[in-house]
C-alpha positions as CSV (number, residue, x, y, z in Angstrom):
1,X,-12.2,-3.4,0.4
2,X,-11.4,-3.6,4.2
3,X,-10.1,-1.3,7.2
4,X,-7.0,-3.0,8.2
5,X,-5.7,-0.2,10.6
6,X,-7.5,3.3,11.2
7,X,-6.0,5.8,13.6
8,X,-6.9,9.0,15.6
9,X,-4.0,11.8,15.7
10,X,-5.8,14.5,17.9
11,X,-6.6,16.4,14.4
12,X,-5.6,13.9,11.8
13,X,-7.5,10.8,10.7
14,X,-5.4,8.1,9.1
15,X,-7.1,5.0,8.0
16,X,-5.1,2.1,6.6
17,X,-7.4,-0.1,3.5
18,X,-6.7,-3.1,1.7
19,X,-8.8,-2.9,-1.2
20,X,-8.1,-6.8,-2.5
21,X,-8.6,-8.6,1.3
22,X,-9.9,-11.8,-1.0
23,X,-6.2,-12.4,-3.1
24,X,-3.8,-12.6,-0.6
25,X,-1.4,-14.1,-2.1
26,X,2.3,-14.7,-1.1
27,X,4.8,-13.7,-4.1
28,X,8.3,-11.9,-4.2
29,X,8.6,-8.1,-5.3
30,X,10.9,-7.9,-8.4
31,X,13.6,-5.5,-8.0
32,X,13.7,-6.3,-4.2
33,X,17.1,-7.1,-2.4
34,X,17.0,-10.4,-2.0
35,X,17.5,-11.6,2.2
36,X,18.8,-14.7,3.9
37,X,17.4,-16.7,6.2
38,X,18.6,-14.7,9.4
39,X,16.4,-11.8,7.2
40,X,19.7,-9.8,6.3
41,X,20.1,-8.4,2.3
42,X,22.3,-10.1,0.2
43,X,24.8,-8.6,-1.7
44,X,27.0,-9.9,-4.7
45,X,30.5,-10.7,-5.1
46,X,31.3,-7.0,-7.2
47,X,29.3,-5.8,-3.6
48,X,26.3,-4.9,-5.8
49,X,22.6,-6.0,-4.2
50,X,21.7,-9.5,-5.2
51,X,18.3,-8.4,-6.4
52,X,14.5,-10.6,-6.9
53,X,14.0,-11.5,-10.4
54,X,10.9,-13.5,-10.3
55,X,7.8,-13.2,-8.4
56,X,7.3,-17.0,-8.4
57,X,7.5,-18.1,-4.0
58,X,8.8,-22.2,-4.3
59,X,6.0,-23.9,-2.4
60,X,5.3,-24.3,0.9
61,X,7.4,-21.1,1.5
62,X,5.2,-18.2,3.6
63,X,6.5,-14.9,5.5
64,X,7.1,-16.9,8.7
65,X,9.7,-18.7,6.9
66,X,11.0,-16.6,3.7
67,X,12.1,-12.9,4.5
68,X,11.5,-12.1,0.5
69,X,7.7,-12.7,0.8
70,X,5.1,-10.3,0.8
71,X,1.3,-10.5,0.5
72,X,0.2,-9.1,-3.0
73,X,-2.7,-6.6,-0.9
74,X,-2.7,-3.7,-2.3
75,X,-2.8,-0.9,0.3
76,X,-3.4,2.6,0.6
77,X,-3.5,5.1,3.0
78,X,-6.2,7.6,3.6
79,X,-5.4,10.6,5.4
80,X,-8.2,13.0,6.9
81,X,-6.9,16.3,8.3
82,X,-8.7,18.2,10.8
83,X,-10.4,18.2,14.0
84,X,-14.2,18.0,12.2
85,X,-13.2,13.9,11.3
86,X,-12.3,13.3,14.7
87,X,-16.3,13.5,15.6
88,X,-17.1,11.6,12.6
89,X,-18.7,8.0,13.7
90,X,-17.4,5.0,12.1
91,X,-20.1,4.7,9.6
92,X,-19.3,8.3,8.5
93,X,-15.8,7.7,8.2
94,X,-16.2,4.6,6.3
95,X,-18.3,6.6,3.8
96,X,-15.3,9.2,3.0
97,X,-13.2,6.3,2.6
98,X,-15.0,4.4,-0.1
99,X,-15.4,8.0,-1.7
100,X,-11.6,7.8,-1.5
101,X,-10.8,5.0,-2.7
102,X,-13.3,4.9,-5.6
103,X,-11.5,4.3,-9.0
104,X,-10.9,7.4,-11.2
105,X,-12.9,8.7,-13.9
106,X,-12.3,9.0,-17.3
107,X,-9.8,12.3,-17.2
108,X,-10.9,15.3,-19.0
109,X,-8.6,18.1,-19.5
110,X,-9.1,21.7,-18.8
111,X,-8.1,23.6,-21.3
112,X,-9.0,26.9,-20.1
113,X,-6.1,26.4,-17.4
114,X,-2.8,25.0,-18.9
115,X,-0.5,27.9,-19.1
116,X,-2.5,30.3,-16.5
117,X,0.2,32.2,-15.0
118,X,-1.7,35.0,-12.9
């Protein structure tokens, strides 16, 4: 896992992490609209979006030069609300954010509160 972007809104903490920085990876998103070389979508003759329908990049090909790659990072956004995590040091914030970003347990359900209505 890594910080790629963390950010101080007066009374809101936001902190950007990649939590696979060793696989990038270029590939194509299926389902994306596929671009051209000036980076503008393509559409199809009936005017519906020509779409990706492979993640396979041809070689050679990076996002300098192919507008339909993307790195396979997965990313995701941890958001801290409240003046207290604005005093928080670095090392304290990186603590709530491995918390965060900690896989989920095994679900349990509670039973004693489906259908609660009062």
């Amino acid at each position: 896992m890594r910080v790629i972007k963390a950010v101080q809104y007066e009374s809101r903490t936001v902190v950007t992490v990649c939590l696979n920085p060793d696989a990038p990876e270029w590939v194509h998103i299926v389902g994306d609209q596929w671009r051209g070389p000036d980076g503008l979508a393509l559409w199809n003759d009936d005017g519906s979006p020509r779409r990706i329908v492979s993640a396979l990049v041809p070689d050679g090909e990076t996002g300098e030069t192919c507008h339909n790659c993307r790195y396979n990072w997965v990313v995701q956004e941890v958001v801290f609300d409240g003046l207290e995590y604005a005093e928080l040091s670095a090392d304290e914030l990186w603590e709530l954010v491995c918390h965060s970003c900690r896989p989920a347990g095994i679900p349990r359900m509670i039973v004693g509160l489906v259908g609660r209505s009062d």
